[in-house]
N, C-alpha and C positions, 0 to 999 in steps of 0.2 A: 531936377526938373521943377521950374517953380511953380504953383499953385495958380489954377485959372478959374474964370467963371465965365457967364455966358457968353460976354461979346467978347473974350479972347480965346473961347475954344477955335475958331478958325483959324486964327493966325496959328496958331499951335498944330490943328492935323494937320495942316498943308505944310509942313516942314520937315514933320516925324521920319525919320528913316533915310537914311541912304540910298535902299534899295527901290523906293517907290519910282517907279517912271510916270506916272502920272496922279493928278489930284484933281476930282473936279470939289471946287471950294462952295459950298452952297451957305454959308457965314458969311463970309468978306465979299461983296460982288454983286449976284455968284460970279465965280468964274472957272477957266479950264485952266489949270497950270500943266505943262508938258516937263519934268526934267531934262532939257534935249542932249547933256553931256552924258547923264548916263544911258541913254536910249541908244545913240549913237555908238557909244561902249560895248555894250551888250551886242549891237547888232551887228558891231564885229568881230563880237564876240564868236559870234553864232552863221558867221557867216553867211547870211543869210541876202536875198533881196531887197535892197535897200526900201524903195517906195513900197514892197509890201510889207515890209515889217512896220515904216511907219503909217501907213492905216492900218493893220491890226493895231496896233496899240492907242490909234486915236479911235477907232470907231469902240472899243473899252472905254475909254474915255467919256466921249461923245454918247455912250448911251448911259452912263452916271448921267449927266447933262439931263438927258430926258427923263429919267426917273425921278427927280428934284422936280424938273420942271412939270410933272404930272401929278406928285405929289406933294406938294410943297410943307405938310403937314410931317414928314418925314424927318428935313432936321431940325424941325423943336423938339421932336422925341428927341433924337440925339444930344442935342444940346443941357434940355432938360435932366436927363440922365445924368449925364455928364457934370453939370453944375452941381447937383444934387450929391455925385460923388467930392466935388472938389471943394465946396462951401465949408460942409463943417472942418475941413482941416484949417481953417487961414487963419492963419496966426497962431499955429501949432510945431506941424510938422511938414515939411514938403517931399518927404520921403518914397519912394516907389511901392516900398512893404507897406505902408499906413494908408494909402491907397487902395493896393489890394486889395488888403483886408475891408475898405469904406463897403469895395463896389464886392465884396463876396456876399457881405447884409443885405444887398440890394438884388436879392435872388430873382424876385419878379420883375424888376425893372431892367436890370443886362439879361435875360434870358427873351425878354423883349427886342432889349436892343442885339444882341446879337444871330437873334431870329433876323429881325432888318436885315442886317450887315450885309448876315448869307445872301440873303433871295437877292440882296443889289447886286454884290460881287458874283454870286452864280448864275445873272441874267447877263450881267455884261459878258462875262467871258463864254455862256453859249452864243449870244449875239456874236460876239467877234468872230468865233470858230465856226458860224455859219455863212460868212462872208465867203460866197464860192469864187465873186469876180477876183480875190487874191489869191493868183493863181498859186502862186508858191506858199499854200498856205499850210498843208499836212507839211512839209517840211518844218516852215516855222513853229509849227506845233510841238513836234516832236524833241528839235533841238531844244526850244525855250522850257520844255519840260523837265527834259532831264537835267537844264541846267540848274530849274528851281523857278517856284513860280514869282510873279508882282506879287506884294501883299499893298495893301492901302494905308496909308498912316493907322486910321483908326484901327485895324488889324494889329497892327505896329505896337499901338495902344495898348488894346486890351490882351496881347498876346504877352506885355511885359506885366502888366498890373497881376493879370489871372493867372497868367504861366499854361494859359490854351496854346495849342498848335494851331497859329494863323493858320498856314493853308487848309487843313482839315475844313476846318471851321470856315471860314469862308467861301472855296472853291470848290473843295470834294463835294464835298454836304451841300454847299448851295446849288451848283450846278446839278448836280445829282435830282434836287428838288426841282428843279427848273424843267431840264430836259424832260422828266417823267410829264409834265403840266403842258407843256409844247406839246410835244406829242401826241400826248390825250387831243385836245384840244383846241393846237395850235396858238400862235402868237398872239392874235387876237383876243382868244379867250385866255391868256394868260394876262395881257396886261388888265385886265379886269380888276386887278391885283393893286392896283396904284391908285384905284377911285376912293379907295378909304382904308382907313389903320385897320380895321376888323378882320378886313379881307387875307390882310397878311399871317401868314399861316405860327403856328402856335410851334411851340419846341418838338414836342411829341409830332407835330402834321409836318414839320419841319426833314424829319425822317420816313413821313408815313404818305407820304401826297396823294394815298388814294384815300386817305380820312379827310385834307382838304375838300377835294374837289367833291365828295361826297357830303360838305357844309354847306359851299358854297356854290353849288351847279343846283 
């Protein structure tokens, strides 16, 4: 994998992986990218209803989309991060291992960033899973889980760098933190969450959401 910096991390997540069926690219653009040969794969895979499967997976999409566009301050952290880990290797090593080990130094800054990752990836996939008008959608649910979840490039990422378990990390744990905040709260008072970096919840509140909302209520 060779060696990036800022203005080529986009091109780079938006590629990551095989299995991503979608990218919203907020680097290059922004824009939505859809994998439509693998989407279409999968959802015959899963046999499933064709138009509901594809709005579940664009309104996922589609609320990346809006959380870029709420917070736009979100991927300079990402980016930042990111350059920060890929800088000092250039003109060294391009290796996966020397990487890893960059971004394991970088304790405060990926436990940052993959605080983000969660609460993005675990807002869209409650968001999508409460799309009631897709009628066939506890099906879809069920099958696309057993068969294994989307992960997102950058999952893709840091799940080879760190050797984390993307879904854990992004969908269990995020969604988990999500739904507890809906809830409480509801939708409104959760996106409260995308007016500023602060807001976003810390590792520890990351597992703990009633120390969030106990910050910040």
């Amino acid at each position: 994998m060779p060696l990036i910096a800022g203005a080529e991390l986009g091109a780079v997540l938006s590629v990551l992986g095989t299995r991503v069926l979608g990218q919203f690219d907020p680097f290059v653009g922004p824009r939505l990218l859809l994998n439509a040969p693998t989407i279409t794969q999968i959802r015959g895979e899963l046999n499933v209803n064709a138009r509901d499967f594809y709005l579940w997976i664009a309104t996922h999409e589609q609320t990346h989309r809006l959380q870029f566009e709420h917070a736009p301050w979100i991927p300079e952290v990402m980016k930042q991060t990111l350059a920060e880990a890929f800088e000092p290797l250039a003109g060294n090593t391009s290796s996966m291992r020397d990487l890893g080990e960059r971004l394991k130094s970088m304790k405060s800054e990926v436990s940052e960033l993959t605080s983000i990752m969660s609460v993005l990836e675990g807002h869209a996939m409650v968001v999508m899973n409460d799309v009631t008008s897709i009628r066939s959608i506890k099906t879809i649910r069920r099958r696309f889980e057993a068969r294994g979840e989307n992960r997102s490039a950058l999952a893709i990422l840091l799940g080879k760098v760190l050797g984390l378990d993307a879904k854990a990390l992004q969908y269990k744990r995020g969604a988990k933190f999500v739904r507890h905040i809906v809830d409480e709260i509801g939708y409104e008072g959760f996106n409260e969450i995308f007016t500023a970096r602060e807001m976003f919840p810390s590792a520890d509140e990351l597992d703990h959401p009633e120390r969030w909302l106990a910050r910040t209520r």
